[in-house]
matplotlib code that plots the C-alpha trace (Angstrom):
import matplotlib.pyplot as plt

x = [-1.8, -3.3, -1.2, -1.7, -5.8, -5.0, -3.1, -5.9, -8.7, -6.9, -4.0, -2.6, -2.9, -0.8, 2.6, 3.2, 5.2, 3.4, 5.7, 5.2, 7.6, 8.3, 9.3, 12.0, 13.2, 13.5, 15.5, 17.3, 18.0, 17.6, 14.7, 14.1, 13.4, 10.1, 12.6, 14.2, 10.7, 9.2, 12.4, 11.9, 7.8, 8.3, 11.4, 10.0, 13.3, 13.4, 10.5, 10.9, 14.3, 12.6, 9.5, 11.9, 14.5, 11.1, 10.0, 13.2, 13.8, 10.0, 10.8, 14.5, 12.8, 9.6, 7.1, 4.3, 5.4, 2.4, 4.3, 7.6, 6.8, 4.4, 7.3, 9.6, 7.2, 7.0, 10.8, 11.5, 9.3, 10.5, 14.0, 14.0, 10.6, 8.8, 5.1, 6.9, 9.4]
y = [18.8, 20.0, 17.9, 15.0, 15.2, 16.6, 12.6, 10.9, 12.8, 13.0, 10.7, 11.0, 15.0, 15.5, 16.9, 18.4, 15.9, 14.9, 16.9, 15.1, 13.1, 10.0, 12.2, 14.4, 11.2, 8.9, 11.9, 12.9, 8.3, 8.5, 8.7, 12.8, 14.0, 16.1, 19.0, 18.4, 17.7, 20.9, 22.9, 21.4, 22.3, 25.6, 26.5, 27.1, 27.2, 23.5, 22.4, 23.7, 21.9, 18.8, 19.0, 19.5, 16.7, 14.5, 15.8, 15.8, 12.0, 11.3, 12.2, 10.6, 7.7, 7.9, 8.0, 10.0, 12.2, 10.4, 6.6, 7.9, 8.6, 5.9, 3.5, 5.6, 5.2, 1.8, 1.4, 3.2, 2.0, -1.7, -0.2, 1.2, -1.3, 1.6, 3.3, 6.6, 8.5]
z = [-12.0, -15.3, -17.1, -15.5, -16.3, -19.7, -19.6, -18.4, -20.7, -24.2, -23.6, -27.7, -27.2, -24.1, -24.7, -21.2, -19.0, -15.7, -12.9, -9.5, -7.0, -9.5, -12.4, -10.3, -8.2, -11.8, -13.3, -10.1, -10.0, -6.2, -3.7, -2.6, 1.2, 1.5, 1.9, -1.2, -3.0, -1.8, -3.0, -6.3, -6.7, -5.4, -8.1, -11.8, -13.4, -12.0, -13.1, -16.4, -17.1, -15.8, -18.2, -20.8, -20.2, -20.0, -23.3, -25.0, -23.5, -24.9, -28.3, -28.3, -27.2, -29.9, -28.0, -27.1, -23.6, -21.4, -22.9, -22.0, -18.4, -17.8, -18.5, -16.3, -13.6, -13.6, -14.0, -11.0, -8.6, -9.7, -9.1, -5.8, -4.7, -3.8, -4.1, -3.3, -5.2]

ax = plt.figure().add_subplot(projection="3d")
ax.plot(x, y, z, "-o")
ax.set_aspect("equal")
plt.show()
């Protein structure tokens, strides 16, 4: 979770997206099993196309990468009405 302190410390220097159960549920646009979830953390390739749809969406989008997901976040979890991803 480097990325996610590196957020919270020097929010307008984080470039690295914030990889946890919100950001793969939002891009995958349905809630993930714990199986599913522990296949995704434990596969780099995956997590590396996902930081980089995130970044590539951030900049797209014009906004700094720690904006971008924020608003994600809060997107999905009005859309599915759910703390978990």
């Amino acid at each position: 979770m480097r990325a996610f302190y590196q957020a919270i410390l020097e929010p307008d220097g984080a470039s690295a997206p914030v990889l946890d159960r919100h950001a793969f549920a939002a891009r995958e646009g349905r809630k993930l099993t714990d199986r599913e979830l522990k296949g995704m953390f434990a596969s780099r390739l995956y997590k590396e196309r996902v930081s980089e749809d995130y970044v590539r969406a951030a900049a797209d989008a014009g906004v700094a990468i720690h904006v971008f997901q924020a608003t994600v976040w809060v997107v999905w979890r009005r859309i599915t009405g759910s703390k978990r991803g």
